[in-house]
Kinemage of the C-alpha trace (Angstrom):
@kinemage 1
@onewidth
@group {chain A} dominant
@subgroup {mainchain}
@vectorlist {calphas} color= white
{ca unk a 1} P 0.000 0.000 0.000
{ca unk a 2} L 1.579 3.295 -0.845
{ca unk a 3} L 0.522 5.829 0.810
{ca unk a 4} L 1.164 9.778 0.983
{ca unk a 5} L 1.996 10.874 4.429
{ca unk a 6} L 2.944 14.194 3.614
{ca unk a 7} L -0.643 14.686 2.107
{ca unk a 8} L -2.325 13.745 5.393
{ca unk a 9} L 0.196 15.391 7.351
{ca unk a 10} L -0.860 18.534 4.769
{ca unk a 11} L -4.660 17.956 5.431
{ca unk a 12} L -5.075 18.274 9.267
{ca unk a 13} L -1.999 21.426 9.785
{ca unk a 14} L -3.783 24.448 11.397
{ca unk a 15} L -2.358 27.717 9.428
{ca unk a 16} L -2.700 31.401 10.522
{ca unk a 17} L -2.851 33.161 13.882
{ca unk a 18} L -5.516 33.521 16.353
{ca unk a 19} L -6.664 36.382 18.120
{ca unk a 20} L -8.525 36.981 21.289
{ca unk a 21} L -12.614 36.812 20.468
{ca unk a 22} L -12.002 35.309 17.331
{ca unk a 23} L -12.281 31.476 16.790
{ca unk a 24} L -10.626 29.068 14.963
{ca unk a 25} L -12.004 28.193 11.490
{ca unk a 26} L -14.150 25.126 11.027
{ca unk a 27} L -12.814 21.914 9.936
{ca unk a 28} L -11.697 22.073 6.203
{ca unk a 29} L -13.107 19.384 3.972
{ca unk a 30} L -10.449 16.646 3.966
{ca unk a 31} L -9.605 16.120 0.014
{ca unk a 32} L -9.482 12.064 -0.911
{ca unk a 33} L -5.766 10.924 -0.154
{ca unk a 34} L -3.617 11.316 -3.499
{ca unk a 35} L -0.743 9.085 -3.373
{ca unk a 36} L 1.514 9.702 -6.336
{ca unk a 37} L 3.808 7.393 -7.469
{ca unk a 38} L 6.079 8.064 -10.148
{ca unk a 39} L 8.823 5.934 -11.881
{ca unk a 40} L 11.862 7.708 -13.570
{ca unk a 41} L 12.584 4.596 -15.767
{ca unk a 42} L 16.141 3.916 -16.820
{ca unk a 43} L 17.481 5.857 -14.022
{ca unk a 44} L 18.860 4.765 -10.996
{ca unk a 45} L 15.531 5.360 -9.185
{ca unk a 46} L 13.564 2.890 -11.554
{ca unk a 47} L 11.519 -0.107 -9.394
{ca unk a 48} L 9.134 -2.688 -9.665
{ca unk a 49} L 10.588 -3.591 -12.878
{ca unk a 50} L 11.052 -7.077 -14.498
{ca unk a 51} L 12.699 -7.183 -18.125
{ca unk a 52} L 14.118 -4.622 -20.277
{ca unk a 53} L 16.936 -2.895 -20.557
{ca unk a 54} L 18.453 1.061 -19.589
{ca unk a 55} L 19.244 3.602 -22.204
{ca unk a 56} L 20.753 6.911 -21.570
{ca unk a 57} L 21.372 9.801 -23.778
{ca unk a 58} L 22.275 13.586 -23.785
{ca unk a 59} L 19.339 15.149 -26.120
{ca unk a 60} L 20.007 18.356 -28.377
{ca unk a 61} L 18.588 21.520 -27.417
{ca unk a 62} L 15.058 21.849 -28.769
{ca unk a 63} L 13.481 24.404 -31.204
{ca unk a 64} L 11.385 27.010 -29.430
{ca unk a 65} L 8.443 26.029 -30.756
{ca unk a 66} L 8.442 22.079 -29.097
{ca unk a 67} L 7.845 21.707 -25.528
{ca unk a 68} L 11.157 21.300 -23.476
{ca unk a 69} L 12.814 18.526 -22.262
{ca unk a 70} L 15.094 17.113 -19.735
{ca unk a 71} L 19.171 16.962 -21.247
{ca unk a 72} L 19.049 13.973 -19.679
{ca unk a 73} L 16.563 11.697 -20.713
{ca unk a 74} L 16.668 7.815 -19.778
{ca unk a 75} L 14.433 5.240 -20.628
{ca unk a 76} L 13.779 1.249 -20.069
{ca unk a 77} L 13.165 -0.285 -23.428
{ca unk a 78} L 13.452 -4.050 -24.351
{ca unk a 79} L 11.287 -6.606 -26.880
{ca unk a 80} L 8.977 -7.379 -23.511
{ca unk a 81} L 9.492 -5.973 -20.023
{ca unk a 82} L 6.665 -5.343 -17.208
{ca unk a 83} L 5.661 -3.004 -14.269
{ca unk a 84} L 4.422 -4.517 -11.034
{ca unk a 85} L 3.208 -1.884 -8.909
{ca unk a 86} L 2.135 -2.407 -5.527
{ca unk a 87} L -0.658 0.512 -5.230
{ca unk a 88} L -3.849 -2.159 -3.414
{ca unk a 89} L -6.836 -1.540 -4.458
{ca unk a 90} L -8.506 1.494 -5.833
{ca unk a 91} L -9.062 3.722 -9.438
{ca unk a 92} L -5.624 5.419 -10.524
{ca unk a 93} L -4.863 7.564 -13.391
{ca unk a 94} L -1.810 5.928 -15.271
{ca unk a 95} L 0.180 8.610 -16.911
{ca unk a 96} L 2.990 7.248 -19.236
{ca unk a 97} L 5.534 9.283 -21.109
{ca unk a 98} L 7.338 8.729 -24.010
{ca unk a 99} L 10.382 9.948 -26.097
{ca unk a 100} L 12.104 8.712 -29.002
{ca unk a 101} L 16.064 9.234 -28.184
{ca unk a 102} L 17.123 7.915 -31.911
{ca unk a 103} L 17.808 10.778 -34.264
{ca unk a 104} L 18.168 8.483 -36.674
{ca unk a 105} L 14.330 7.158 -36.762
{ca unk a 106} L 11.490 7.912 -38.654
{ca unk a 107} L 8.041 7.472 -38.546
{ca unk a 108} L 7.475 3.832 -38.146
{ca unk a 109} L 10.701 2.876 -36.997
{ca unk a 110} L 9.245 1.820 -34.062
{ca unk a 111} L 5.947 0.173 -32.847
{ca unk a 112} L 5.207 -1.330 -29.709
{ca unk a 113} L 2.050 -2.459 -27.602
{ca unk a 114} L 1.310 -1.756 -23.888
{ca unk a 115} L -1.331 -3.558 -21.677
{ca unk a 116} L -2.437 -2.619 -18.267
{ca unk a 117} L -3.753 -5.403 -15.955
{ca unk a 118} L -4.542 -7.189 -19.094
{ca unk a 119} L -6.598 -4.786 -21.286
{ca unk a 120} L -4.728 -3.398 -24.276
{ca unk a 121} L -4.588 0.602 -24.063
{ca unk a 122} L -2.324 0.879 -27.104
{ca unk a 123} L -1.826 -0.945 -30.196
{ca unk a 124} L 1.123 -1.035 -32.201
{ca unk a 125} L 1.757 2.890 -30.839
{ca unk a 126} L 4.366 4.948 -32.720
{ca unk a 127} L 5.807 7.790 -30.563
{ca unk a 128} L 7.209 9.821 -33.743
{ca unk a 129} L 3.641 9.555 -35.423
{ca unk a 130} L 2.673 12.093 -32.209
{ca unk a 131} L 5.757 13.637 -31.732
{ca unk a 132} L 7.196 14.127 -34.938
{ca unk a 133} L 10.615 14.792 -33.736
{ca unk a 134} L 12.959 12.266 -31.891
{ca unk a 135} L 13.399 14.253 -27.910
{ca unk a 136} L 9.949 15.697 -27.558
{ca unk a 137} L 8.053 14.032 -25.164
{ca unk a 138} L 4.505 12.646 -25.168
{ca unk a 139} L 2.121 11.728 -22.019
{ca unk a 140} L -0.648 8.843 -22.843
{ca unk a 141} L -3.486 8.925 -20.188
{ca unk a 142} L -5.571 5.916 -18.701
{ca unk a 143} L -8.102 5.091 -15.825
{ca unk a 144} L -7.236 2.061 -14.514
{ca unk a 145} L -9.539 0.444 -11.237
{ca unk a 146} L -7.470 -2.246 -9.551
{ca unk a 147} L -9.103 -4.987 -7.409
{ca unk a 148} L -8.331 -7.874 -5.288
{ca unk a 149} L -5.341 -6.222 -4.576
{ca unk a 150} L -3.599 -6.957 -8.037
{ca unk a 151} L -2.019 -3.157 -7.830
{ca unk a 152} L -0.864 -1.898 -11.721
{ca unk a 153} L 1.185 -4.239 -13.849
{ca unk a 154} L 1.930 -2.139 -17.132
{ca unk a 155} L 3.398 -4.728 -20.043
{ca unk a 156} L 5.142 -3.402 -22.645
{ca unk a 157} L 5.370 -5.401 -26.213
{ca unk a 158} L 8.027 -4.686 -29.153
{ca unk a 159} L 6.370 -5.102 -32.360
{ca unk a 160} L 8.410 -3.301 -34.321
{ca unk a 161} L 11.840 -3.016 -32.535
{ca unk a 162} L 11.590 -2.669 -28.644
{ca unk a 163} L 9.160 -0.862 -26.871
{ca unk a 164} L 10.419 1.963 -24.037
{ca unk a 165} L 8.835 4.332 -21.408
{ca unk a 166} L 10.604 7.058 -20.039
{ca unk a 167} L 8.444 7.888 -17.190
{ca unk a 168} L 5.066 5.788 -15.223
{ca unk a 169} L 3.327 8.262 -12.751
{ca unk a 170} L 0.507 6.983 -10.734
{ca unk a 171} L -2.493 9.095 -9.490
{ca unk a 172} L -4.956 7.950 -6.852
{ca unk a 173} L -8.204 9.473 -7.543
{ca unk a 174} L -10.542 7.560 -5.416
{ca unk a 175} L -9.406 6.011 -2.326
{ca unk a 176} L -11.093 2.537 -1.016
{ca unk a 177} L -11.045 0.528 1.967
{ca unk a 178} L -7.597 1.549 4.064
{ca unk a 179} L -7.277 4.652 3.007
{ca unk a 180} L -11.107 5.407 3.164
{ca unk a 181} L -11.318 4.257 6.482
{ca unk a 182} L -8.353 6.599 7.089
{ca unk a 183} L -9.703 9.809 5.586
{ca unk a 184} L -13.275 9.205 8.070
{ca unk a 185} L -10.844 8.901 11.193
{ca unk a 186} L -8.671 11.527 10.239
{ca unk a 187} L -12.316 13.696 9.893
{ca unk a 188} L -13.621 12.503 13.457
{ca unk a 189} L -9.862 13.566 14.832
{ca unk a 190} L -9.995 16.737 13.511
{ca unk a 191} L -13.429 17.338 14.408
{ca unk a 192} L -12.204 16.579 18.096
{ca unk a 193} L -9.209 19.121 18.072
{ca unk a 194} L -11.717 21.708 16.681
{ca unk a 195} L -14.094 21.491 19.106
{ca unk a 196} L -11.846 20.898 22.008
{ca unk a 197} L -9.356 23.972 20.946
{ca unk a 198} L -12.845 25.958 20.612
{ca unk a 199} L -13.998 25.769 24.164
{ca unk a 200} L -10.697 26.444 25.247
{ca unk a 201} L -10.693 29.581 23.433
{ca unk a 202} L -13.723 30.837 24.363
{ca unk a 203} L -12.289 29.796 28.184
{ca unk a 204} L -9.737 32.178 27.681
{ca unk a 205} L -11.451 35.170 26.306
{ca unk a 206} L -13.645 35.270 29.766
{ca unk a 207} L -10.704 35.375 31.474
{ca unk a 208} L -9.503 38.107 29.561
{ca unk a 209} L -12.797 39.985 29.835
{ca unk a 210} L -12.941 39.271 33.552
{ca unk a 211} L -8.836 40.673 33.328
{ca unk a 212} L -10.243 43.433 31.654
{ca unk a 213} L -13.329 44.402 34.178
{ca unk a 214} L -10.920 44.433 37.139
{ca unk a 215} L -8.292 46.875 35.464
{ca unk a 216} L -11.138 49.147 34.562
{ca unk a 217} L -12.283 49.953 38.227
{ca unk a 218} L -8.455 49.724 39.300
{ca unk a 219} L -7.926 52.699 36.966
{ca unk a 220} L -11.579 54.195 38.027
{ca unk a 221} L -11.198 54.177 41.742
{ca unk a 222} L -7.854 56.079 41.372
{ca unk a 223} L -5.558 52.694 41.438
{ca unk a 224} L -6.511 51.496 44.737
{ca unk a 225} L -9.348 48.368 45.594
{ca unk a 226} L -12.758 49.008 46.975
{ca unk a 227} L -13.086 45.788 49.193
């Protein structure tokens, strides 16, 4: 299960300063958990991998008028190579990017398949038939709901020369079970704090009041008690 805990950490921080007679906010509505997960294949950092191979290569400078890119693009390529990602159960948005690094290829030069948890999301793709220029990078989208705890395996097929991937990123976008059960508790928690950090306030500012009362006939009765 991979889980964000900077993004619950994120949802339940109190920001700004309090005054006396003014209370805190109510709770905020706690956004679904986003766990992102994102591959940098070919690099050092690249998991869950089985198959393929690394590629690295320094990329020219692109024209001004195609999106930039990284001077250091890597990728994992290979005739057939697979992701197995551990995310448990739940609907993700699978982002995949791709770049052609040979300057020597054309359109058609390369075609290659990809299937995630068995459904085919592209057929015989051709990166340069999008890009039109080797460098440039593409992003291919896909809603993908994972059950039984399978997680994301993302298979990758040569069909014409070896297929590659440059980068997998992995968006939670509804959570389920865990991490639902999470978000309610996390709600009840704050809801606790809220309330409990409430009375105290309002605690305080009669004290204050009171604090205020008694330095009022101080300075009235010339700065000496009437007992």
């Amino acid at each position: 299960m991979i889980v964000s805990l900077k993004r619950i950490l994120g949802s339940l921080v109190l920001c700004g300063v309090l005054t006396f007679g003014q209370t805190i906010p109510p709770p905020p509505v706690i956004q679904p958990l986003v766990p992102i997960v994102t591959i940098d294949s070919g690099s050092p950092a690249d998991r869950f991998f089985v198959g393929g191979a690394t590629y690295t290569v320094v990329l020219p400078p692109q024209p001004l008028d195609l999106p930039p890119v990284n001077d250091d693009a890597t990728i994992r390529h290979g005739s057939s190579f697979t992701y197995n990602i551990p995310t448990g159960n739940g609907k993700f948005k699978v982002e995949l990017k791709f770049l052609e690094v040979f300057p020597t290829y054309v359109e058609g030069s390369r075609k290659f398949h990809v299937d995630i948890n068995g459904t085919r999301v592209l057929e015989n793709y051709d990166i340069l038939k999008d890009t039109l220029i080797y460098g440039s990078a593409i992003v291919k989208s896909f809603d993908v709901e994972s059950k039984n705890l399978e997680g994301i395996k993302i298979k990758f097929t040569g069909a014409v020369r070896s297929a590659v991937v440059s980068t997998i990123t992995i968006t939670e976008v509804e959570p389920t079970g865990l991490q639902k059960r999470i978000l309610d508790e996390l709600a009840c928690m704050y809801i606790t704090i809220y309330q409990t950090l409430d009375a105290q306030i309002k605690e305080l500012q009669k004290q204050v009041d009171s604090m205020k009362f008694d330095i009022q006939v101080f300075t009235e009765y010339g700065g000496s008690y009437i007992n």
